[in-house]
C-alpha positions in Angstrom: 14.0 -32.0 -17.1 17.2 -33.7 -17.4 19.5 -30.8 -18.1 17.8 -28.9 -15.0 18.9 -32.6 -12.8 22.0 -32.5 -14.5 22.8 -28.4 -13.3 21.5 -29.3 -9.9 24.4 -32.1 -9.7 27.1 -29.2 -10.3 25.9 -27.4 -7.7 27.6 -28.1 -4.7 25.2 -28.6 -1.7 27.4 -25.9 0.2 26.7 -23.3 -2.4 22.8 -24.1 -2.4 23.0 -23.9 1.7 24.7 -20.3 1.2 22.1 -19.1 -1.3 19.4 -20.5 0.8 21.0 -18.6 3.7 21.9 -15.6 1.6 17.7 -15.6 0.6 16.5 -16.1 4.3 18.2 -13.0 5.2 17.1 -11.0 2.4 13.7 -11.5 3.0 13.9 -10.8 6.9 15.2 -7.5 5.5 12.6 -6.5 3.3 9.9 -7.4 5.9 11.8 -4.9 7.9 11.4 -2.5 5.7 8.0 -3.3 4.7 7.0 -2.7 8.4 9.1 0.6 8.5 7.7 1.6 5.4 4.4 1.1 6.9 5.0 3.0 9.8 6.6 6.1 7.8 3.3 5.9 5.7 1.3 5.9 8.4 2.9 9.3 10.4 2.6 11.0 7.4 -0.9 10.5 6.9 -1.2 11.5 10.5 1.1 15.0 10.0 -1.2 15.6 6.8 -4.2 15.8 9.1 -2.7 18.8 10.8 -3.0 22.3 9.6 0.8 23.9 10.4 0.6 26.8 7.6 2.0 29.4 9.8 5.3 27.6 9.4 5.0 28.0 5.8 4.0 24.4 4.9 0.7 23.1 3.0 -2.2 23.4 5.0 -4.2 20.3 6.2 -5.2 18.4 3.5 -8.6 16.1 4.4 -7.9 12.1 5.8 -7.4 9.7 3.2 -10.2 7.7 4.8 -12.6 10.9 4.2 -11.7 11.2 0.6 -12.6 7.9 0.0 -16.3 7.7 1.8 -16.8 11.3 0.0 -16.2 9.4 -3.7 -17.8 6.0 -2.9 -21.1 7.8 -1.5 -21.3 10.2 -4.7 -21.2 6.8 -6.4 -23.0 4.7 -5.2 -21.2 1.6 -5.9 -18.3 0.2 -5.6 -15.1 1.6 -7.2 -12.0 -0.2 -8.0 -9.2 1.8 -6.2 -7.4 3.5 -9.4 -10.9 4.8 -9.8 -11.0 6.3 -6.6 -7.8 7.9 -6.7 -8.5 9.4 -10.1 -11.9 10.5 -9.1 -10.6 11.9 -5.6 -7.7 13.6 -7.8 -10.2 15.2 -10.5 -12.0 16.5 -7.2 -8.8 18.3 -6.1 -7.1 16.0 -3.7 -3.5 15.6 -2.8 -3.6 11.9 -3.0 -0.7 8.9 -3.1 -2.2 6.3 -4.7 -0.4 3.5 -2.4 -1.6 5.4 0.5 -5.1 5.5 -0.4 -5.3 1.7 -1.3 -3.4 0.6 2.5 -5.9 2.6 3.5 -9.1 1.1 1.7 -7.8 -2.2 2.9 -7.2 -1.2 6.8 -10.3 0.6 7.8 -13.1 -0.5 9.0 -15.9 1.7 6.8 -14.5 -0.5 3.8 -14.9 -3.6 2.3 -13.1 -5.4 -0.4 -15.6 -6.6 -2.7 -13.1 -7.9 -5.5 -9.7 -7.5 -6.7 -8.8 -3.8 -5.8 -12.3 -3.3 -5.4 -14.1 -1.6 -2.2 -16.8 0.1 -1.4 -18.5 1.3 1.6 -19.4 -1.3 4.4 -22.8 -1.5 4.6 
């Protein structure tokens, strides 16, 4: 404790005002990109709903939101989300793992029951 109060007096207060500045602005900027990120995460879960292979891309791969009702119903119970995503992988599934658990966490057929653990709302 008293070398941490003796480094805090060497520390000008103008420097700590900068850093302090320096940190607000940082973290405006990452919840910019968090919402961005968000949004980007969201179109392409919509674009992956849509079945464009005439133009040579993958076809339409099922919602994210289906996936998940199809493993926790074979189940039964509720499934911590890595679980899902391996199960929902092993069943053939094109699935990002970040995507799936935004996902568990925003719809409304889902309820956290746990840490990273959903199942289906009853």
């Amino acid at each position: 404790m008293q070398i941490a109060a003796a480094t805090r007096k060497l520390v000008p207060m103008s420097v700590i005002q900068r850093m302090r500045e320096r940190l607000n602005q940082i973290e405006k900027q990452r919840a910019e990109l968090d919402a961005e990120a968000e949004k980007l995460h969201t179109a392409l879960e919509v674009c992956a709903d849509y079945d464009d292979s005439e133009s040579g891309r993958e076809p339409a791969r099922k919602p994210l939101r289906e996936i998940a009702i199809e493993v926790l119903g074979a189940t039964g119970k509720p499934l911590h989300y890595q679980e899902i995503h391996k199960r929902a992988v092993a069943a053939g599934h094109h699935v990002d793992v970040g995507s799936l658990r935004r996902t568990l966490g925003k719809s409304p057929q889902f309820e956290q029951l746990g840490e990273g653990v959903y199942g289906l709302k009853r």
